[in-house]
C-alpha positions in Angstrom: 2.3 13.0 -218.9 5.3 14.2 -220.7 4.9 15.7 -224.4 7.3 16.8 -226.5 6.3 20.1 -229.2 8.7 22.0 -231.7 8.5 26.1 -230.1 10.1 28.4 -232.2 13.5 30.4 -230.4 12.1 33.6 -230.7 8.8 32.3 -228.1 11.7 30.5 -226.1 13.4 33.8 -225.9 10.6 35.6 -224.7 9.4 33.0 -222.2 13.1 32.4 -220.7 12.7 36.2 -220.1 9.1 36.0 -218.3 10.7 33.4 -216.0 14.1 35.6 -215.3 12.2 38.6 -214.2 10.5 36.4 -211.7 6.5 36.1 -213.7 7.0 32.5 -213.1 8.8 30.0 -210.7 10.0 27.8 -213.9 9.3 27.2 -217.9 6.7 24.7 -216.6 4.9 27.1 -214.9 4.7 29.6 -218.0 3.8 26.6 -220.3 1.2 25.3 -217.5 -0.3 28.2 -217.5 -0.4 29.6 -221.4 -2.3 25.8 -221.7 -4.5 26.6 -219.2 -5.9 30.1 -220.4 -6.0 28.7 -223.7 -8.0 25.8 -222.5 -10.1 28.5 -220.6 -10.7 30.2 -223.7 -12.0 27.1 -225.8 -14.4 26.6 -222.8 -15.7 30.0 -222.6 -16.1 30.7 -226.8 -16.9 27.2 -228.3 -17.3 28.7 -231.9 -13.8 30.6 -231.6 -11.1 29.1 -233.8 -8.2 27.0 -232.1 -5.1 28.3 -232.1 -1.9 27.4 -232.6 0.6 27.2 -229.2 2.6 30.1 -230.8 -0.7 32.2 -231.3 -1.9 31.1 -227.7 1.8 32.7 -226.5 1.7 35.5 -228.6 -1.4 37.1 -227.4 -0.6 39.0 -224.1 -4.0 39.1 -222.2 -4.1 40.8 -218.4 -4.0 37.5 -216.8 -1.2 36.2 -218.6 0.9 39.6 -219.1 4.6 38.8 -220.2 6.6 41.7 -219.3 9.1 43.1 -222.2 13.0 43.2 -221.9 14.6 46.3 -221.5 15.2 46.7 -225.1 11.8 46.5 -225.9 10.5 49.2 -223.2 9.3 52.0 -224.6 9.7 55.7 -223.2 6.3 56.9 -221.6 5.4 59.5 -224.8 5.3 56.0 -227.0 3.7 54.4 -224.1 0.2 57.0 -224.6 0.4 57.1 -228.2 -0.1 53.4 -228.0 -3.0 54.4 -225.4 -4.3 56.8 -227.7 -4.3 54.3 -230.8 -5.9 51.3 -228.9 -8.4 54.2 -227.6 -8.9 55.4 -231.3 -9.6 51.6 -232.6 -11.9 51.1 -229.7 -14.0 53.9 -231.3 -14.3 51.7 -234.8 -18.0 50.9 -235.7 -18.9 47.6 -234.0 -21.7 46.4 -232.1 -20.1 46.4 -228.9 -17.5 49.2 -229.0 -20.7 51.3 -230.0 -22.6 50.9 -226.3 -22.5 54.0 -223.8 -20.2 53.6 -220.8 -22.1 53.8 -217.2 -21.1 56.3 -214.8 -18.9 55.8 -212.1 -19.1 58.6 -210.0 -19.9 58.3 -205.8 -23.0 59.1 -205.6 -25.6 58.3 -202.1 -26.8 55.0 -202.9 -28.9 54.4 -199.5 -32.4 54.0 -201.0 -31.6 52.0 -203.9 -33.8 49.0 -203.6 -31.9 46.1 -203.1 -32.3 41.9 -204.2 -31.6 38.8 -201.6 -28.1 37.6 -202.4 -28.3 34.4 -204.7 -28.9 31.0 -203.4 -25.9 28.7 -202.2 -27.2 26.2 -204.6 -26.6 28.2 -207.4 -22.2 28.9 -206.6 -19.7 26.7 -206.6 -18.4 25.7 -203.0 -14.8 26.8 -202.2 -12.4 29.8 -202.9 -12.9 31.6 -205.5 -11.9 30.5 -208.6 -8.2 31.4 -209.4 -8.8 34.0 -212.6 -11.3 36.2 -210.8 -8.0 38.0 -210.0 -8.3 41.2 -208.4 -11.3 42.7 -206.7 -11.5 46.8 -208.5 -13.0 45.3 -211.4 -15.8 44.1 -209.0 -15.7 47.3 -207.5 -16.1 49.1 -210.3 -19.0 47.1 -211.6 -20.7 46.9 -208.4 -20.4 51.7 -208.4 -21.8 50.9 -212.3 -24.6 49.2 -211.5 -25.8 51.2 -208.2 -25.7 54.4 -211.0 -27.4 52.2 -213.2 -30.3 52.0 -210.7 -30.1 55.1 -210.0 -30.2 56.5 -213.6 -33.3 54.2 -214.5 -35.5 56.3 -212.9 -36.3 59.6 -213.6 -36.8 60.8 -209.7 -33.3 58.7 -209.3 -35.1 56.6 -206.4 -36.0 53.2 -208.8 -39.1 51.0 -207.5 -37.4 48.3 -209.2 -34.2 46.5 -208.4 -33.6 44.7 -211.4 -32.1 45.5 -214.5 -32.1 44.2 -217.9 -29.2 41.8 -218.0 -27.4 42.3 -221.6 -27.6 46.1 -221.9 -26.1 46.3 -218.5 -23.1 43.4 -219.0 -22.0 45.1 -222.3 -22.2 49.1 -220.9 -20.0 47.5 -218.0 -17.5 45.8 -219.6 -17.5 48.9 -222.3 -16.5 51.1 -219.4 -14.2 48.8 -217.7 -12.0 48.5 -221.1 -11.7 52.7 -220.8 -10.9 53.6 -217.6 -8.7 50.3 -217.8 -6.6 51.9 -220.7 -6.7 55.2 -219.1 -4.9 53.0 -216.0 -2.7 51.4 -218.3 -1.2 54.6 -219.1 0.1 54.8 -215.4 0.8 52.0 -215.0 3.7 52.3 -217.5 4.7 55.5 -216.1 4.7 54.4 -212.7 7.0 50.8 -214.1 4.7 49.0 -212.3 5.8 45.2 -213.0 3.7 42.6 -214.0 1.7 41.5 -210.5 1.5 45.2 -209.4 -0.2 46.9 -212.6 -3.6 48.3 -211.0 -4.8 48.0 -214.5 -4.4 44.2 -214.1 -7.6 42.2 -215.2 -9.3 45.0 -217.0 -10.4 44.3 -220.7 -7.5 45.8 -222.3 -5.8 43.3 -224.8 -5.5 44.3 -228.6 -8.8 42.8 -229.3 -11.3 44.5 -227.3 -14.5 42.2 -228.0 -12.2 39.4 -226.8 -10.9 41.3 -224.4 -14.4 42.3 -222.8 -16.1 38.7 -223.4 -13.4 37.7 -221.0 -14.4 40.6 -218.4 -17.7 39.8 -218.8 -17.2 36.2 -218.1 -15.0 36.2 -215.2 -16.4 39.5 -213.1 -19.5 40.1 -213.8 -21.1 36.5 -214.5 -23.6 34.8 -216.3 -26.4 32.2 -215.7 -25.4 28.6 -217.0 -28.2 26.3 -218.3 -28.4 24.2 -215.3 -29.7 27.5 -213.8 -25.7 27.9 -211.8 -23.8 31.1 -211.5 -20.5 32.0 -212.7 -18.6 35.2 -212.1 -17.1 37.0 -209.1 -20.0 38.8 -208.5 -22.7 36.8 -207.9 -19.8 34.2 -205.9 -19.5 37.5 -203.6 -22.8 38.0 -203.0 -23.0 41.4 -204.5 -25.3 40.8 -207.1 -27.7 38.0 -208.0 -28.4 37.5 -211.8 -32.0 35.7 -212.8 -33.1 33.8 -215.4 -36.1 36.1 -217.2 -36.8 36.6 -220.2 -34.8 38.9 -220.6 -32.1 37.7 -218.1 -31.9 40.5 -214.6 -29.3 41.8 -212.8 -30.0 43.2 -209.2 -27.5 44.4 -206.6 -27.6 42.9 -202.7 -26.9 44.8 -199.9 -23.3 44.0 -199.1 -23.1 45.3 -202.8 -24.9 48.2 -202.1 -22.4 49.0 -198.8 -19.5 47.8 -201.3 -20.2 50.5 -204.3 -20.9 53.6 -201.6 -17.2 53.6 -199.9 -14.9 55.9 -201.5 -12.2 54.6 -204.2 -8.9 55.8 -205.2 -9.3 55.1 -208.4 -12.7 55.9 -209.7 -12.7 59.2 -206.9 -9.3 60.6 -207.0 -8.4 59.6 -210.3 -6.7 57.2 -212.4 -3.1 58.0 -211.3 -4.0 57.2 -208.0 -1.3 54.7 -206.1 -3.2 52.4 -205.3 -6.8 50.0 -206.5 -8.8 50.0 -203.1 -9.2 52.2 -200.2 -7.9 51.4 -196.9 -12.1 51.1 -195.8 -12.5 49.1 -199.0 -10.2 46.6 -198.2 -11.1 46.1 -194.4 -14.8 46.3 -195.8 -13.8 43.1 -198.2 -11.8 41.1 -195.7 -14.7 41.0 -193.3 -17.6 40.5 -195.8 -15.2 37.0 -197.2 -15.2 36.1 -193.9 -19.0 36.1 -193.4 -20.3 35.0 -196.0 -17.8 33.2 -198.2 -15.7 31.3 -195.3 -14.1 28.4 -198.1 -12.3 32.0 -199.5 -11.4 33.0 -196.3 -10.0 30.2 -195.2 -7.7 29.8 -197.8 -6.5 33.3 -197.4 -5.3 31.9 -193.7 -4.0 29.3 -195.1 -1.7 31.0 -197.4 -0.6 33.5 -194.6 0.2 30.7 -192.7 2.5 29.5 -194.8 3.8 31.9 -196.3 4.7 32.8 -192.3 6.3 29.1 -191.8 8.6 29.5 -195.0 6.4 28.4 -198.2 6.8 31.2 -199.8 7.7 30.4 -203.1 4.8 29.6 -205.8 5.5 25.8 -205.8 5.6 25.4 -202.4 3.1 27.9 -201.8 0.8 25.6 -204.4 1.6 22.4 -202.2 0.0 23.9 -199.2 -2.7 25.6 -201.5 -3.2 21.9 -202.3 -4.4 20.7 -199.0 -7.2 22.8 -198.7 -9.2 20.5 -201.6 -7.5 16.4 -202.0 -9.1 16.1 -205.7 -7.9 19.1 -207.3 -5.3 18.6 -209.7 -1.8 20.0 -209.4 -2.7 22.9 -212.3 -5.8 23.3 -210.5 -4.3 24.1 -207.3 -1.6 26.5 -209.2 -4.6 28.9 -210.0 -6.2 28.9 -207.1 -2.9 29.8 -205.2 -1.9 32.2 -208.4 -5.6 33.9 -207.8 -5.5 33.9 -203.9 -2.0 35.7 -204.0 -3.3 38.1 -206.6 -6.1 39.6 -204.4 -4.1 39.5 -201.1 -1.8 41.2 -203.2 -4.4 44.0 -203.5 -5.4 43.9 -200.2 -2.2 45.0 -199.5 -1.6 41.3 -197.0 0.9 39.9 -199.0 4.5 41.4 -201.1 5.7 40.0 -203.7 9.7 39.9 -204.1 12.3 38.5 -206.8 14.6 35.8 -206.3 17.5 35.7 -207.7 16.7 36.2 -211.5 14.7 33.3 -212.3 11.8 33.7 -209.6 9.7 35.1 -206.8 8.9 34.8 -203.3 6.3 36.1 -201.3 6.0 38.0 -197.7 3.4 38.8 -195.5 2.8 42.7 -194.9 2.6 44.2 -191.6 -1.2 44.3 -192.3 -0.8 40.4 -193.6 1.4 39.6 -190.0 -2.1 41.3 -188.5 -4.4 39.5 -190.2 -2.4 36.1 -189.4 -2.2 37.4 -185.9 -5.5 38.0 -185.6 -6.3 34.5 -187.2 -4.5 32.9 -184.8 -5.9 34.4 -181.1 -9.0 34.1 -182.8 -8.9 29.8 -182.9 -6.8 30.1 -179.7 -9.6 29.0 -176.3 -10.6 31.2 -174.1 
């Protein structure tokens, strides 16, 4: 369907100069996807007003992150006083920006009592969905909640494996908007580009509640009325959530085994160079692989063809495309766009500009391994 709409220079301006510093692989793309997320955001917060096209491309959310001109780059000092003000606002009197963070520090996790994971019925069947982007913020909620368990109990060994749902969503998503600003920070000073900032999905848009309503939606999850599960958690298998009254959260084994290994970020610190450990990645790649094969699959696929030359978004999309006939075009764009973003992290896939209108992607010498590996592994014996 073609549509025409009146956008004002100054958003044309700013979009031309997403897609020249290689964000996107056309306008269309940017445009697809600025509907999209505002679509996604109708969905997710029915009583939210609609806005405009412009508003919709004004706000700059992490999954949607439109890099500035050089012009418009600040030098770092401005950079942390921005940091410092969004931290100050966060500390206004409000409901949510009023709840206690949870601790994050590695602690020994092997007697917390654990939950079965939740029931196939209860996820959706294929890759994960494209917006659950990057795989520290389930890290870092997973290390939150293993605490939490921990801190429930006075002797620190807890009888009981659930927690109270609410309490424990909002504490999350409180901490996950800090640490994410404290990340922020380095990422500026680091000019990491848009696709490489570790700070990338974390609740840190100008208006927190928004900002963590998101978070909360997309990594930690929630239970639907027809009793489903959304989130990348529970998809995972790292926790299962329950409908009680109130609503539970418990953490599974493989979430358990995911919270203990040591991360860069929430161990060494926030300037760290990297999201996930070397341990935590392997860790990852093989858990997908055993109990979420529709993910891992696509990850194959991708390397695949990314290996045989597809390795520009809209190609990359096409091929995306095969692994489900009755998703739509946009559909398969954020599944690919999601898929790319965590084998970003997992440090299988590169991402490099073309030209100065777009991007192409390259397998690492860990991806060439993993596609290696792929491959002797369907070969007979």
């Amino acid at each position: 369907m073609n549509i025409v709409i009146d956008v004002p220079d100054s958003l044309v301006g700013r979009m031309k100069r997403a897609v020249a510093a290689g964000n996107y692989d056309d306008p269309q793309e940017f445009v697809r996807t600025a509907i999209e997320n505002q679509i996604q955001l109708e969905e997710e917060e029915t009583s939210q007003e609609v806005r405009s096209l412009e508003e919709a491309l004004n706000s700059v959310e992490p999954e949607a992150e439109i890099e500035a001109s050089p012009e418009e780059t600040k030098p770092d000092d401005s950079v942390h006083e921005q940091a410092q003000e969004r931290q100050s606002d966060d500390a206004a009197p409000a409901d949510r920006t009023n709840e206690t963070t949870l601790s994050l520090a590695r602690r020994q996790y092997d007697d917390i009592p654990t939950v079965a994971p939740p029931d196939e019925s209860r996820l959706d069947k294929g890759p994960l969905w494209g917006q659950y982007n990057r795989i520290f913020p389930v890290k870092l909620v997973v290390r939150g909640l293993a605490n939490a368990l921990l801190d429930s109990s006075e002797e620190g060994l807890p009888d009981d494996p659930w927690l109270d749902f609410q309490p424990f969503q909002r504490r999350a998503a409180r901490t996950a908007r800090k640490i994410g600003t404290e990340i922020a920070i380095h990422d500026d000073r680091a000019g990491r580009k848009r696709g490489e900032k570790l700070a990338a999905a974390l609740p840190t848009g100008d208006d927190p509640d928004k900002s963590m309503d998101r978070f909360e939606t997309h990594f930690i999850g929630r239970v639907e009325h027809d009793d489903e599960l959304t989130g990348a958690l529970p998809h995972l298998s790292f926790v299962d959530i329950v409908r009680e009254s109130p609503q539970q959260i418990g953490l599974t084994d493989a979430g358990q085994e995911f919270a203990s290994l040591s991360n860069p970020l929430l161990d060494d610190g926030v300037d760290a160079d990297t999201s996930l450990s070397q341990k935590e990645r392997q860790f990852y790649i093989s858990h997908v692989r055993d109990v979420r094969e529709e993910e891992y699959t696509a990850m194959q696929k991708v390397a695949q063809a990314i290996e045989e030359g597809d390795n520009r978004p809209t190609s990359l999309t096409e091929r995306v495309a095969y692994l489900n006939p009755e998703w739509s075009n946009s559909q398969a764009e954020t599944i690919r766009s999601g898929l790319t973003s965590r084998m970003y992290e997992l440090g299988l896939v590169d991402r490099s500009q073309v030209g100065q209108r777009g991007i192409a992607y390259e397998l690492t010498a860990a991806g060439e391994t993993f596609r290696s590996n792929d491959t002797e592994s369907t070969q007979p014996h």
